[in-house]
C-alpha positions as a Markdown table, in Angstrom:
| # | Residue | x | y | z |
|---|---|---|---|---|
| 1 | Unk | 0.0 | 0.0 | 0.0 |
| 2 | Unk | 1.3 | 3.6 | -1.2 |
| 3 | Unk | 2.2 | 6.0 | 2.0 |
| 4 | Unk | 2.4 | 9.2 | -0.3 |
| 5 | Unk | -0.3 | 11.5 | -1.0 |
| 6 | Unk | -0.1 | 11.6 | -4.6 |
| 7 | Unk | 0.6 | 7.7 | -5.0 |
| 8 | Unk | -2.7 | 6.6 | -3.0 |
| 9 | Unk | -4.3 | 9.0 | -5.7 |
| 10 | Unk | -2.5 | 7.3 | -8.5 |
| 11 | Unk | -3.9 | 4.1 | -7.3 |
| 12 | Unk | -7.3 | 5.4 | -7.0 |
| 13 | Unk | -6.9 | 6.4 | -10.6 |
| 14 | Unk | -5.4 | 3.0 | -11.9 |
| 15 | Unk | -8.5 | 1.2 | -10.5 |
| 16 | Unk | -10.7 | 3.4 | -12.1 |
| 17 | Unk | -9.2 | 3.3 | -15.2 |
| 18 | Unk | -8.6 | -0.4 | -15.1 |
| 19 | Unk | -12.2 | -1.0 | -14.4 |
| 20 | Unk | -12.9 | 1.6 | -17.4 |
| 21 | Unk | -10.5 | -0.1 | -19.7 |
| 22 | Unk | -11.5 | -3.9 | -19.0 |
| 23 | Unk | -15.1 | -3.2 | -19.9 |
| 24 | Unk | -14.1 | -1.4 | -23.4 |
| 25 | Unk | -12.2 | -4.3 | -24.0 |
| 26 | Unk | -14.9 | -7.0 | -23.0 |
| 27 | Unk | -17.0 | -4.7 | -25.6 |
| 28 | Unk | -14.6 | -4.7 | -28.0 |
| 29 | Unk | -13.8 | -8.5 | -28.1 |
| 30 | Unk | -17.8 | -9.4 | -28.1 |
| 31 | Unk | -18.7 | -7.9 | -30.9 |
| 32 | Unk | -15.3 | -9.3 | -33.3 |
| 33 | Unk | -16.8 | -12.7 | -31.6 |
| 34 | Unk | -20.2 | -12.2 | -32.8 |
| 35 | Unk | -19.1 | -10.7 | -36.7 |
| 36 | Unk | -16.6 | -13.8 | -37.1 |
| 37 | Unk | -19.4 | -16.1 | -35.7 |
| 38 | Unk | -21.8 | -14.5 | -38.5 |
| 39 | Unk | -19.6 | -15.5 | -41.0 |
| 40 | Unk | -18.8 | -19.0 | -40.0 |
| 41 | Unk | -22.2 | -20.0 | -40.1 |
| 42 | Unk | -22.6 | -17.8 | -43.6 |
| 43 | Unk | -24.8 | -14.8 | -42.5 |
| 44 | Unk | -22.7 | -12.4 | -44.5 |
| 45 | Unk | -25.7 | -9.9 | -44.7 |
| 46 | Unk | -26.1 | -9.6 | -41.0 |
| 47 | Unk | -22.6 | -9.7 | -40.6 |
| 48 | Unk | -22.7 | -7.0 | -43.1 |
| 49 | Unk | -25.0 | -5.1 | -40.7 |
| 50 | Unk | -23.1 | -5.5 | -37.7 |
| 51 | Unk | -19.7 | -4.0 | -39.5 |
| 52 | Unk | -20.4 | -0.3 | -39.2 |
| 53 | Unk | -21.3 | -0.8 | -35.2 |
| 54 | Unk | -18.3 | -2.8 | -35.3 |
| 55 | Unk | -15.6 | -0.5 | -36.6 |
| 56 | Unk | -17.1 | 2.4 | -34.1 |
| 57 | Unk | -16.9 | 0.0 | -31.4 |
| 58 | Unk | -13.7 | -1.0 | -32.1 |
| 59 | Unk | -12.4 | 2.7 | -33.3 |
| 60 | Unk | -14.2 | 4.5 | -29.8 |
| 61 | Unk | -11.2 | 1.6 | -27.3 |
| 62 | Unk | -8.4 | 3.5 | -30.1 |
| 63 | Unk | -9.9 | 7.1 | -29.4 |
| 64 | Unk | -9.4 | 6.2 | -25.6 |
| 65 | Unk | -6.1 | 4.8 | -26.3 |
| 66 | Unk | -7.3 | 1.2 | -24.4 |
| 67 | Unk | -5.9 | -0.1 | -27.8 |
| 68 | Unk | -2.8 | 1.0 | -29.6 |
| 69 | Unk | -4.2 | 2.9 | -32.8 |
| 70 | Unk | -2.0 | 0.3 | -35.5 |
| 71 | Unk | -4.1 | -2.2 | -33.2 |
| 72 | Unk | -8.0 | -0.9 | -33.7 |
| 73 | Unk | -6.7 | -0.5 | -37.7 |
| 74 | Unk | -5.6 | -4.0 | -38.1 |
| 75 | Unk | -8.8 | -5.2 | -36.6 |
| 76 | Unk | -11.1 | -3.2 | -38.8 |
| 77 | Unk | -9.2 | -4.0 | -41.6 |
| 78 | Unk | -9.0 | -8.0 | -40.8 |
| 79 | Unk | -13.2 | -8.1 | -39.8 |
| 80 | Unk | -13.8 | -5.8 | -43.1 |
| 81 | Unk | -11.5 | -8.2 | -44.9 |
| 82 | Unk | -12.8 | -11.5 | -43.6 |
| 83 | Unk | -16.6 | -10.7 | -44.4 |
| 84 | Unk | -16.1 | -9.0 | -47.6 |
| 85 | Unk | -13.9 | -12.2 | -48.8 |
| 86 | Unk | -16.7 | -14.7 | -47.5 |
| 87 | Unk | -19.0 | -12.6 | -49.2 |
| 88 | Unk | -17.3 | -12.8 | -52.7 |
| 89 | Unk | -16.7 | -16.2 | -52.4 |
């Protein structure tokens, strides 16, 4: 346990934030769980639907900076990617 002043605040600010950060994540990971599940079991038009919620989703953790920015782009890209090649196909 801190002693200082201004490290008992820092740790009242780390669980916060830690608390904050795990539920964007949780969101985050859901709904890349539900798109990929779409597309395994071929429901590229709901899939479809679910992309733009997606991308904010995923874009909103990046804004916050509870995901590196190179990180929220790859994932866009590689959801975008997987349903528009599953929908081609």
């Amino acid at each position: 346990m801190p002693n200082i002043r201004s490290a008992k605040k820092r740790m009242r600010q780390d669980l916060k934030r830690r608390e904050r950060n795990r539920q964007v994540k949780t969101e985050v990971k859901s709904v890349i769980k539900k798109i990929r599940k779409l597309v395994a079991q071929g429901k590229i038009e709901e899939a479809r639907e679910l992309l733009p919620r997606a991308q904010s989703v995923i874009a909103r953790a990046g804004s916050k900076r509870v995901l590196h920015r190179n990180a929220t782009s790859r994932r866009i890209s590689r959801l975008f990617r997987l349903v528009n090649k599953k929908a081609a196909a």
